[in-house]
Every structure is written in C-alpha cells, then in structure tokens.
C-alpha positions in Angstrom: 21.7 -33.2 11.7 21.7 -34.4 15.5 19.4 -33.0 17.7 20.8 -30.0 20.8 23.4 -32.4 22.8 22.0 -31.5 26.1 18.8 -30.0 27.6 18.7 -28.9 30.9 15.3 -28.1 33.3 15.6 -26.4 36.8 12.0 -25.8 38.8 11.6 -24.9 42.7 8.7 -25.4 45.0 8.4 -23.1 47.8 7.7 -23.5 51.6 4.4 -22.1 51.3 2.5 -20.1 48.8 1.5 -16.2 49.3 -2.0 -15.1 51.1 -3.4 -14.4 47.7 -3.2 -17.9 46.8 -6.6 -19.6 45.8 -7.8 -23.1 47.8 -7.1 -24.9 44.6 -3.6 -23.3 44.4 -2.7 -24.4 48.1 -4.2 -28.0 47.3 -1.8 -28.7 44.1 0.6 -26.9 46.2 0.4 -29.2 49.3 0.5 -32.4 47.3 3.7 -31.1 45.3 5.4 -30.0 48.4 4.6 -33.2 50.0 6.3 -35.2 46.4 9.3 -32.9 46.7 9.8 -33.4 50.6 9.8 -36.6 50.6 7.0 -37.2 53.4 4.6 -38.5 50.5 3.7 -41.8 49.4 4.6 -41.1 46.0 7.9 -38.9 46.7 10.6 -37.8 43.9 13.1 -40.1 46.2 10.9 -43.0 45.0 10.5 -42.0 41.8 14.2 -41.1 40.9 15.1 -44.5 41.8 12.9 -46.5 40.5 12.2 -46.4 36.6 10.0 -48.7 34.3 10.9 -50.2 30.9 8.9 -51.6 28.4 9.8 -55.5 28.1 7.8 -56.7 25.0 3.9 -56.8 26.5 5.5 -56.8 29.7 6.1 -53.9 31.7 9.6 -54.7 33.9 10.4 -52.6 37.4 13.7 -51.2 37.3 15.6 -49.7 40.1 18.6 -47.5 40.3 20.2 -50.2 42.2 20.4 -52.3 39.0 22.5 -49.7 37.1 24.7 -48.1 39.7 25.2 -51.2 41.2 25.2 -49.5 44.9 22.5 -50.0 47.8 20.8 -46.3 47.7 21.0 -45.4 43.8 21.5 -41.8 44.4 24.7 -39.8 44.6 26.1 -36.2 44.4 29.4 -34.4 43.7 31.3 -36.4 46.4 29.9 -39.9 45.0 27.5 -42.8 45.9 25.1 -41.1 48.9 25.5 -43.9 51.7 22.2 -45.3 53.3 22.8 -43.8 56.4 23.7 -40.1 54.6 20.3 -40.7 53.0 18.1 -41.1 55.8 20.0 -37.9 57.8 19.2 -35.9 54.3 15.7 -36.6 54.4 15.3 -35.6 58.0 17.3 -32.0 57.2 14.5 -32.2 54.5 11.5 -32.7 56.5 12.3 -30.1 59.1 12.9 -27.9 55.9 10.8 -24.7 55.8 12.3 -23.5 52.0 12.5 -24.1 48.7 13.2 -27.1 46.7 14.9 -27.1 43.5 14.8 -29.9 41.0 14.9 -30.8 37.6 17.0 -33.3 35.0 19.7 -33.0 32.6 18.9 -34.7 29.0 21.6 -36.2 27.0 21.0 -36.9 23.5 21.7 -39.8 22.2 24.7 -39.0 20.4 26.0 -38.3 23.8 24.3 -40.5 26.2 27.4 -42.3 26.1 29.3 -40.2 28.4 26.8 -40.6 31.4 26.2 -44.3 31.0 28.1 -45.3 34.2 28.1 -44.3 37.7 31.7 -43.2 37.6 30.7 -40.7 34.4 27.8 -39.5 36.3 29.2 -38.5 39.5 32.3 -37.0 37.5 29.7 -34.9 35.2 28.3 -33.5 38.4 31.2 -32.6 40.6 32.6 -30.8 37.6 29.3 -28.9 37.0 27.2 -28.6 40.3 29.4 -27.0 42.9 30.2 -23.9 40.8 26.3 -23.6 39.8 25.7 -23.2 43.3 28.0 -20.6 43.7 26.8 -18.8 40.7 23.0 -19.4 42.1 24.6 -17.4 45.0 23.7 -20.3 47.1 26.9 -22.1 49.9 27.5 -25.1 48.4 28.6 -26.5 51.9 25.3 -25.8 52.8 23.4 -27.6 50.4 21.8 -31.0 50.2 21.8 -32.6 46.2 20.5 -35.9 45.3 20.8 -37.5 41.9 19.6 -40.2 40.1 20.8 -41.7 36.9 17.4 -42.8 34.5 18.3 -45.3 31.7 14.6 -46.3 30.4 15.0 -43.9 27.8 18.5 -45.1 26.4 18.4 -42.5 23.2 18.2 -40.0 26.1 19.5 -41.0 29.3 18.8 -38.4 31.7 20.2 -37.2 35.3 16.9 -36.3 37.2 18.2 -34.1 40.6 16.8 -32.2 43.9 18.8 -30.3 46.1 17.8 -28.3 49.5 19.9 -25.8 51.7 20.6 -27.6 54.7 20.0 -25.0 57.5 18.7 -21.4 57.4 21.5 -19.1 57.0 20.5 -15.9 55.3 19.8 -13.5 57.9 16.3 -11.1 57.5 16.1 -6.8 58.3 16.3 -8.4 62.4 19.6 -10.2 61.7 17.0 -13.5 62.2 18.4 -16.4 60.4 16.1 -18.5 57.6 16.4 -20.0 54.1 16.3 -18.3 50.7 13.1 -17.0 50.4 14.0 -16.9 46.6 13.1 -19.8 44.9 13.7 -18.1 41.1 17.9 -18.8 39.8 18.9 -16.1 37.7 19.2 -17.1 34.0 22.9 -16.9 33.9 23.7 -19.1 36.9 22.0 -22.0 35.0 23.7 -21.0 31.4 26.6 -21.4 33.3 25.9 -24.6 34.0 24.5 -25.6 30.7 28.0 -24.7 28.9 29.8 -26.5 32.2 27.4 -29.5 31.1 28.2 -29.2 27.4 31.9 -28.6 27.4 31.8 -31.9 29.5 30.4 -33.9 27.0 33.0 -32.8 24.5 35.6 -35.2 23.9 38.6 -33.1 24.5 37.2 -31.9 27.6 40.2 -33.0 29.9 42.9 -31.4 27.2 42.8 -28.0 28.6 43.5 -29.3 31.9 46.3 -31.8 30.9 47.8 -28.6 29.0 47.4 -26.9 32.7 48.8 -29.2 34.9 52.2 -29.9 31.9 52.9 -26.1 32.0 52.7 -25.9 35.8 54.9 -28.9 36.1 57.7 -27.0 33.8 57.2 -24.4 36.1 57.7 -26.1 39.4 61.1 -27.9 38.0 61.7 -24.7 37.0 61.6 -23.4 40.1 63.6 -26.4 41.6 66.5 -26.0 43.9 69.0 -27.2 41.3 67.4 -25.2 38.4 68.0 -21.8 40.7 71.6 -21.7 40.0 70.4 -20.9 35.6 68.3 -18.3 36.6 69.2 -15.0 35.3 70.7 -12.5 37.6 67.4 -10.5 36.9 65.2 -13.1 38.1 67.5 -13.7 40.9 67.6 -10.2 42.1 63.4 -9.7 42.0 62.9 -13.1 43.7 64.9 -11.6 47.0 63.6 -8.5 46.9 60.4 -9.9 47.0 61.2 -12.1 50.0 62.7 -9.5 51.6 59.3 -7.3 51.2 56.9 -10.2 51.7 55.3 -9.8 55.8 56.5 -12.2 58.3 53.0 -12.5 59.4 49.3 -13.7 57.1 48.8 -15.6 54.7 51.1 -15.9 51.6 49.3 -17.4 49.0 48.7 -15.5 45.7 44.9 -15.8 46.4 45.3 -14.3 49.9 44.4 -10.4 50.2 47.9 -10.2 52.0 49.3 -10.8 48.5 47.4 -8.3 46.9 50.2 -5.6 46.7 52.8 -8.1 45.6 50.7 -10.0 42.7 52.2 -7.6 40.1 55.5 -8.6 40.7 54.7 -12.3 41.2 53.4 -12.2 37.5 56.3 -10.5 36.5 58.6 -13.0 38.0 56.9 -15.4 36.3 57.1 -14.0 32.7 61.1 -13.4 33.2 60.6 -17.2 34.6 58.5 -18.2 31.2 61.2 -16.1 28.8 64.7 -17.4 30.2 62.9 -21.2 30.2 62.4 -22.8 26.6 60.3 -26.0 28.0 58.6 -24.1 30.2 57.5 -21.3 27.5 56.5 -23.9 25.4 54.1 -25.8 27.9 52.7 -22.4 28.7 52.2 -21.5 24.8 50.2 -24.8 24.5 47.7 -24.1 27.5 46.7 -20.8 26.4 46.3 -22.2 22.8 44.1 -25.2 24.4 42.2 -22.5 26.8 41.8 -20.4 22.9 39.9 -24.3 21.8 37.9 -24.1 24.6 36.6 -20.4 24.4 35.9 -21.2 20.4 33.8 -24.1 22.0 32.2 -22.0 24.2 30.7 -19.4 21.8 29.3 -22.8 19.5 27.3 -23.6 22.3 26.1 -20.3 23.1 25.2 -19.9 19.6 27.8 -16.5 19.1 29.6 -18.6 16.0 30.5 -22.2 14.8 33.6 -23.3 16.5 35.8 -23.9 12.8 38.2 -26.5 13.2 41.5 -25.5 12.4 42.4 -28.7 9.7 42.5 -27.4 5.9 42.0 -30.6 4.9 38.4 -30.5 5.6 35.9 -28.1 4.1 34.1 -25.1 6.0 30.8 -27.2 5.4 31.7 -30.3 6.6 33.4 -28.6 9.5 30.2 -27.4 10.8 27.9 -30.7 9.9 30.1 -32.3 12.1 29.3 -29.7 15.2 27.3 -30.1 18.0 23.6 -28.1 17.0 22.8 -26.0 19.7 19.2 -24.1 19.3 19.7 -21.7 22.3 21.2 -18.3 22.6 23.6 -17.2 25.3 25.0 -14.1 26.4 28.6 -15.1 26.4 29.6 -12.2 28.3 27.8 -13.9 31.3 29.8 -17.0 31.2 32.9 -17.0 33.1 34.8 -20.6 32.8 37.3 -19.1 30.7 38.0 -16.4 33.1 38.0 -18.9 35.6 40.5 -21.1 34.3 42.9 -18.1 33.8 42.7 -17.1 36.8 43.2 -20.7 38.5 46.6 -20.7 36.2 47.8 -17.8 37.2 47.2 -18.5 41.0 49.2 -21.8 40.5 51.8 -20.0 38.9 51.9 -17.3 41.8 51.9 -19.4 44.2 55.1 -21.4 43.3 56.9 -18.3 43.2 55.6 -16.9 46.4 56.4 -20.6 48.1 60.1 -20.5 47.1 60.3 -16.9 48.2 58.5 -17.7 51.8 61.5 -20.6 51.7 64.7 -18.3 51.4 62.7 -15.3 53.7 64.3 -16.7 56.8 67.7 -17.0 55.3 68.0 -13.5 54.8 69.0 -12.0 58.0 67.9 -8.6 59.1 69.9 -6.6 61.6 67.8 -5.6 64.5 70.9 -3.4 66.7 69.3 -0.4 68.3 71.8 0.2 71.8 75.4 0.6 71.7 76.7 -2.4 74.1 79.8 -3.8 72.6 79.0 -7.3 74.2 75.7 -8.1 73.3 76.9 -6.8 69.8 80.1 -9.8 69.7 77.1 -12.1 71.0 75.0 -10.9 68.4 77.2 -11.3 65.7 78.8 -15.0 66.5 75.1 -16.0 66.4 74.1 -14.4 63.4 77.6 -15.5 61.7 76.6 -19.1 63.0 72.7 -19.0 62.1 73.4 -17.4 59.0 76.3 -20.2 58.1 74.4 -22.8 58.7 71.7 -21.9 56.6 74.0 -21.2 53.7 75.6 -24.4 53.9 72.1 -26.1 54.0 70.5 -24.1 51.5 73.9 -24.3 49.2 74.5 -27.6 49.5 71.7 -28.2 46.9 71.8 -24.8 45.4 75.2 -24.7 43.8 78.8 -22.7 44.1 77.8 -20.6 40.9 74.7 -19.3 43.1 76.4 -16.2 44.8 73.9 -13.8 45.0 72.0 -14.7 48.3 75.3 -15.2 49.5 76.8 -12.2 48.8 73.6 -10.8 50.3 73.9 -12.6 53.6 77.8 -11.5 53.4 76.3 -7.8 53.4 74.5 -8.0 55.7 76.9 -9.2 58.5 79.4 -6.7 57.6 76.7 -4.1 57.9 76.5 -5.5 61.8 80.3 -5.2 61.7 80.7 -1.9 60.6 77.5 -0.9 63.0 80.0 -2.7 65.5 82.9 -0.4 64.8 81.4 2.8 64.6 79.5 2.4 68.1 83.6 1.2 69.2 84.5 4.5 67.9 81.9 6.7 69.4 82.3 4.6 72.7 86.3 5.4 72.6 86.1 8.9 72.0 82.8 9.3 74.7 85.3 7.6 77.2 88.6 10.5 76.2 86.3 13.4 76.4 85.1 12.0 79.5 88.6 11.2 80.8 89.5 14.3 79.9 86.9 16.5 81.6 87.9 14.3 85.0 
C-alpha cells in the first residue's frame, strides 16, 4: 500500500508580532522574518536554491540551476522567474510590511515522476496556484510567488514556495490602504488546492479537458455559417429573437452581467442546438461523463468513497489496492472544481451563441420613422432597401438559398416602412382635400 500521494504545508510569518509578545518571542521572531525576507544571510531564497546530496562520504552542493537548467532556479505560474524579475521581487519584499506565506508540496514517490522537470513543475503550479489565491481571497495580480524545485530527496521530490502581496491594497475603518493583516488561510482554500494538486498528478488529468474543448469544437462548426442553413426552424426563430432583444450597447459575453437576463435562453438555444446535432450531442455526452470521472476522483481524495473503476473485469478489491491512499478527510461540499468546470462549459457554450447572434444584430433593420415627410421617407427607404441588400447578399452568399427566415424578416420589415409610407401618403392627401376644401 503506497503511502498519501501528496502532502501539502502552508505557514505565514507576520510583519510584527502583538504587544503581548515576550523578548524571546520577538527574537525568534526577528531572525524568522529576517530568513523569510530575504535581508538575512541565511534567507529561504538561498536555501530554496541550493540543496545538498549525500555523495558516498562526500557531501556534494547542489543548486537549482543544475536541475532547471536556467540562471535563477526559481519560477512561478508564468515560468522561469528572470534575474532581473528576481532582484525587483526582492525589493517589493524588503519594503514589505505583511505577511509571508510559505511552505512545500511533497510528492511521493510513486508520483515524484510528474514534477521531475521544470516544464511539469511550472505546469503543476499554474494549474493549482492562481485559483488558491483566489480562494485565499487574496488578488492574484497582486501577489509575488517564488518556487523552487528540491530533488535531494528523489522518493519525495518536493516544491518548497513563498509568496508575498505586492503592494498594500486592503483598505482599514479610514479607507487607509495596507496589507492583509491576516496571516491565517482558511482550511478550505488550501483543500482546494490539495485536490487541484492531486487531480494533477492523476494520469488522466488532461481527459476532462480534451472532452471539453471536442464538445465545444462540435459546437462552434455547429454554429458555422454553412451549418445555419440545417438548423431547425425553432432554433432559427429563438436565435433572432434573441438578437433582436440583445442591447446595442455593454458587453455581450455570457459572463457579463448585461447577459444576465438572456442566459436562460442562451442555454436553451443551446440544448435545441445539442438535440437537432448528433456529433455534437455526443461530444457533449462524453464531457459530462469525463467531468462524472473526475467528481468520483474527487470524493477518493477527500476520503467521501473509493473512486470504483468502472471495468468488470477486475474485482472490487483489486480496484481499490490500485487507488491512490489518501489519510485525510475533506468536506467535499467546500470544493468547487467541479462546479467550476461546469460553469467554464457552459460560458463557452453561451458565448458562441451570443457571438453569432451579436453577428446577424446589425442585419436586422429596425425602422426608426417618427414625422410624416414623404421625402425623407423615399430617402429612407432606398437606403434601407440598399443597406439591407447588401447585407443579405453578403451574409447569404455563405449562408445558403434554403435559409429564408432572416430574409423574410428583413423583407418585413421594409414593407412595414412601405406601408408606414402609404398610410402617412394617405393622411397627407386627405389633410391637403379638407384643406382645399375649407379654402
């Protein structure tokens, strides 16, 4: 039985200690801050790269550069930290008057494999640290992480970290800006970020996402220019009346909150768009069952149940030898990946809809007519006739002759201004006999 996959340890040290402190406390305060901040001789920035391995009798200096193969030996979400980005870190540091958190992440060595090169490294923490910040309530634009890969150990290689906020942005009772006075992260940011860590290290850890990004693709052909022409006249007739209904001005993305009255019927467009679509249906079908994987996975590690494989081939018991052991207990209803990843689908979904409805908006002309002036109402209408024309024929040209229904709508429309047209010729007439007549 293999030991927990991953183990994960997350510490602060604060600016300064409280008045109650003792003269001991601030001592072993002082020296920690002075490791953390790097102002020390013997700082964490030293220590994370720089590592020692036993060599026989001899005892053999190793240093991050060895491994990662770079000039600094630390790096962060966005890759390799430059020297240069180093040296303007440790200044933000040493003007710092906050906390500092840091800590490692401990890979078995069942799993050590999947952090053994820079590339795996920096792709475990771009995957895992920005979202952590954001559950530690904590901007991650506003935060300053270093890591360090430590290979001297290699049946537990092991990410040591620190990370900083970068300026004082949380304003106190006078609207005074400073840092986070609150050193402690609650106990379901980090769980977070221990399942982030764990489903990671699983090996089918990119399926959910390829499952994603297929069904998506289905979608977007789906919603093609050529592809319009199959829809069904229901899904043709919602699609226009939602770009009819959609403002002219804000922002139309399905995230926005200018699309929060329309994001019902987004999703229902895209169900009709799922059930009149058999390639598309069936990509979607195979990401919710991968996202279903993924949420089994999730309650293994949080200890809710063993994740049972679904292959009848193999027994119950050696199902479950073959899991990864994890000792811990979470509260599942804390962790929110799978929530996430819904929601990420359905905003990709909504927003394909909502970008082919922005594109036909300005092909659906409006009449605007409010005075009676027979000329500007001929000018009117030979522009709108050529405007409107033009459109069509650009739009249709790749659309198809079997696609009729924005036409016919753009055909109502101008014989709405026609008739409008008429009856003001009427009214006009008859003002001008009464008129007459009275003279």
């Amino acid at each position: 039985m293999s030991n927990q996959p991953v183990v994960i340890n997350i510490q602060y040290t604060p600016y300064s200690l409280p008045k109650s402190a003792t003269a001991e406390e601030r001592e072993k305060h002082a020296g920690e801050r002075a490791f953390y901040d790097m102002s020390g001789g013997k700082n964490i920035f030293d220590y994370i790269t720089t590592e020692e391995k036993q060599t026989g009798k001899k005892t053999k200096k190793l240093t991050a550069f060895e491994y990662l193969q770079k000039s600094t030996g630390v790096f962060n979400d966005k890759g390799v930290i430059p020297k240069d980005e180093v040296a303007a870190m440790k200044a933000r540091l040493e003007k710092n008057e906050g906390n500092i958190w840091h800590g490692f992440i401990s890979i078995n060595a069942e799993k050590s494999h999947k952090i053994d090169t820079p590339e795996k490294c920096i792709e475990l923490v771009k995957r895992t640290f920005p979202q952590f910040f954001s559950d530690a309530k904590l901007s991650k634009d506003n935060v300053d992480l270093m890591c360090a890969l430590h290979m001297d150990r290699p049946e537990h290689l092991h990410i040591h970290f620190v990370f900083w906020e970068k300026e004082p942005k949380f304003k106190d009772k006078n609207g005074n800006l400073q840092y986070r006075r609150r050193g402690k992260i609650e106990k379901k940011a980090i769980n977070n970020l221990f399942v982030r860590t764990a489903l990671f290290l699983d090996g089918d850890k990119d399926r959910v996402y390829k499952a994603r990004d297929k069904a998506i693709k289905e979608l977007r052909e789906l919603m093609g220019i050529k592809q319009v022409v199959s829809f069904d006249e229901d899904v043709k007739k919602e699609i226009i009346a939602l770009a009819k209904d959609l403002p002219s001005t804000g922002r139309l993305t399905y995230g926005s909150k200018d699309m929060m009255p329309y994001r019902d019927r987004v999703d229902r467009i895209v169900r009709m768009l799922l059930s009149c679509n058999g390639r598309a249906r069936v990509a979607n079908i195979k990401f919710q069952q991968a996202v279903e994987k993924r949420k089994n996975k999730i309650q293994n590690i949080c200890g809710t149940k063993p994740f049972a494989f679904s292959n009848q081939s193999v027994s119950a018991e050696a199902m479950e030898n073959d899991l990864p052991k994890y000792h811990n207990e979470i509260d599942e209803k804390n962790i929110h990946i799978i929530e996430e990843l819904e929601e990420d689908y359905k905003r990709r979904q909504g927003n394909l809809v909502l970008k082919f409805a922005k594109y036909i908006k300005p092909k659906l002309y409006k009449s605007k007519i409010t005075k009676p002036n027979d000329t500007a109402l001929k000018r009117r209408l030979s522009i709108s006739r050529k405007m409107v024309n033009r459109a069509c024929r650009k739009f249709f040209a790749t659309l198809g002759q079997e696609s009729e229904l924005l036409e016919r709508d753009f055909s109502h429309r101008l014989q709405d201004i026609e008739d409008e047209m008429e009856r003001e010729r009427k009214q006009n007439e008859k003002k001008k006999k009464e008129e007459d007549y009275k003279d």
